[in-house]
C-alpha positions as CSV (number, residue, x, y, z in Angstrom):
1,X,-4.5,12.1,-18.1
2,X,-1.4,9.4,-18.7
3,X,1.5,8.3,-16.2
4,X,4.6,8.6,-18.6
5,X,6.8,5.3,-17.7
6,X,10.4,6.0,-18.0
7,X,12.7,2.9,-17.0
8,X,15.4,5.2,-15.5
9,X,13.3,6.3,-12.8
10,X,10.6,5.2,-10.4
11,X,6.9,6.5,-9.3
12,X,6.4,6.2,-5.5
13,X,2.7,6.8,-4.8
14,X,1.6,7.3,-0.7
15,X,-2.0,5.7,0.5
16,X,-2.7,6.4,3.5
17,X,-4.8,3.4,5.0
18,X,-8.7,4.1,5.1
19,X,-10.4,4.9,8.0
20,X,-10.4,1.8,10.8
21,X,-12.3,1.2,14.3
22,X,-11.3,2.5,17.5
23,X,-8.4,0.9,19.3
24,X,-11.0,0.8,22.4
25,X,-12.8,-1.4,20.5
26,X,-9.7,-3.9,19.9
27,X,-8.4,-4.0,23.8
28,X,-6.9,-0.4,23.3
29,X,-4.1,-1.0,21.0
30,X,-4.3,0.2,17.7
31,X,-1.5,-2.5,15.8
32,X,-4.6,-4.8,15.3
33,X,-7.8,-2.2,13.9
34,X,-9.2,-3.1,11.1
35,X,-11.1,-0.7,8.5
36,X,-14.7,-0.3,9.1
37,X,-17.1,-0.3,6.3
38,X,-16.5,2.7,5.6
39,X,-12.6,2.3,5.2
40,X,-13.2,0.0,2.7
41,X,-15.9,1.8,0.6
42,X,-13.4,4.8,0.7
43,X,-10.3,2.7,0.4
44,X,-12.0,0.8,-3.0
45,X,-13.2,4.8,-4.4
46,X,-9.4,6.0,-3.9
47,X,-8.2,3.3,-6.0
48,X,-10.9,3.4,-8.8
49,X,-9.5,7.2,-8.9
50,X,-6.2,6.1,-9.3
51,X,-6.9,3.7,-12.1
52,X,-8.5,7.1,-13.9
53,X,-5.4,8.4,-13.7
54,X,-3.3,5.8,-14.7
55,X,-1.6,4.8,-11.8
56,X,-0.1,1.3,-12.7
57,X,2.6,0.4,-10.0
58,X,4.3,-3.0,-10.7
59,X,4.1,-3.6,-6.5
60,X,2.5,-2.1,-3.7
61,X,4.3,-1.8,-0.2
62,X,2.0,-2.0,3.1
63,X,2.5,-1.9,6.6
64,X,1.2,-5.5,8.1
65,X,-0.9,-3.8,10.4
66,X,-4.2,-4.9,9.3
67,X,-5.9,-1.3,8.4
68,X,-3.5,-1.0,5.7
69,X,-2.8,-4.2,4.6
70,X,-6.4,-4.3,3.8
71,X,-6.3,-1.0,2.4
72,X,-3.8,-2.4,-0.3
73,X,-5.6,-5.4,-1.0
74,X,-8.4,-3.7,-1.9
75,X,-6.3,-1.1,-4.4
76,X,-4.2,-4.2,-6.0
77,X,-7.6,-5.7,-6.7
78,X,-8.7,-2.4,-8.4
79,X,-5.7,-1.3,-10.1
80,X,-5.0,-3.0,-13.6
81,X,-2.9,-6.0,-13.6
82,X,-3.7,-6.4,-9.8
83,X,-0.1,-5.7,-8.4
84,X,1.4,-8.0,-6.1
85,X,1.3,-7.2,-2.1
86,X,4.0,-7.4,-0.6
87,X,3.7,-6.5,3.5
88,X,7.1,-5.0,5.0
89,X,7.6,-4.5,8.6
90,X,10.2,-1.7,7.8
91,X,6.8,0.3,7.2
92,X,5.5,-0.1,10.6
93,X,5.7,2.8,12.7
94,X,8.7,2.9,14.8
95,X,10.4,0.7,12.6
96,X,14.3,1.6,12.0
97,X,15.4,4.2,9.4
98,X,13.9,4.6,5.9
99,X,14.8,1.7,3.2
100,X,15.8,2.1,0.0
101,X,15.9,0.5,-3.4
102,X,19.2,-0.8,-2.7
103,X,18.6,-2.1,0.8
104,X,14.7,-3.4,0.0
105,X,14.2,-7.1,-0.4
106,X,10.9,-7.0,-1.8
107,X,10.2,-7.7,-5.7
108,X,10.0,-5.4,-8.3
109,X,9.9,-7.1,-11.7
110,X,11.8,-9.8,-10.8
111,X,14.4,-8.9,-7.7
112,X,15.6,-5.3,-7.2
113,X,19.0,-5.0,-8.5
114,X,21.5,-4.7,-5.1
C-alpha cells in the first residue's frame, strides 16, 4: 500500500508517545517521564509499521516533554530519509489554541509559506 503525494495538500499523521514510567517515580509530575523499555520497543515497532505503509512525512512535530520527544526520535530514525525533529511547545498540553500552517514557525521544505 502507497501514500499518494499531492503538493496541493498535506498528510498530518498523530503518534501518540509510547508508554513512559510513572510520574511517582519522577517526584510526581509527569512533564519529565521518560519511556520505559517498553515505550521504546513499541515506539520503534509503530514506526517500522509506518515505513510498510509508506508514511514519508518531510517533518515530525513533538511535544518537548521527554516521553514524546523520544517517541519521535526513534520514528525519524526509522522512517526513510530520517525526518528532521522539530520540538514545539504549542504541543504541550495546556498550551494556547491550535496552530496552523500559516501561524507555525517550524520548517517544512524550507520555511512554511506565511
Amino acid at each position: 500500500m502507497g501514500v499518494l503525494h499531492d503538493a496541493s495538500r498535506m498528510e498530518v499523521y498523530i503518534l501518540r508517545h509510547g508508554e513512559a514510567v510513572d510520574a511517582a517515580e519522577v517526584g510526581g509530575r509527569d512533564e519529565p517521564s521518560r519511556l520505559t523499555e517498553n515505550g521504546k520497543a513499541v515506539s520503534k515497532a509503530a514506526a517500522e509499521s509506518m515505513v510498510k505503509l509508506g508514511v514519508a512525512p518531510d517533518l515530525i512535530l513533538t511535544s518537548p516533554y521527554p516521553r514524546a520527544a523520544e517517541t519521535a526520535r526513534i520514528t525519524a530514525k526509522c522512517l526513510k530519509g530520517s525526518p528532521p525533529v522539530k520540538e514545539d511547545r504549542s504541543l504541550e498540553p495546556g498550551a494556547p489554541g491550535p496552530r496552523t500552517s500559516a501561524s507555525c514557525s517550524c520548517e517544512r521544505r524550507g520555511e512554511w509559506e506565511r
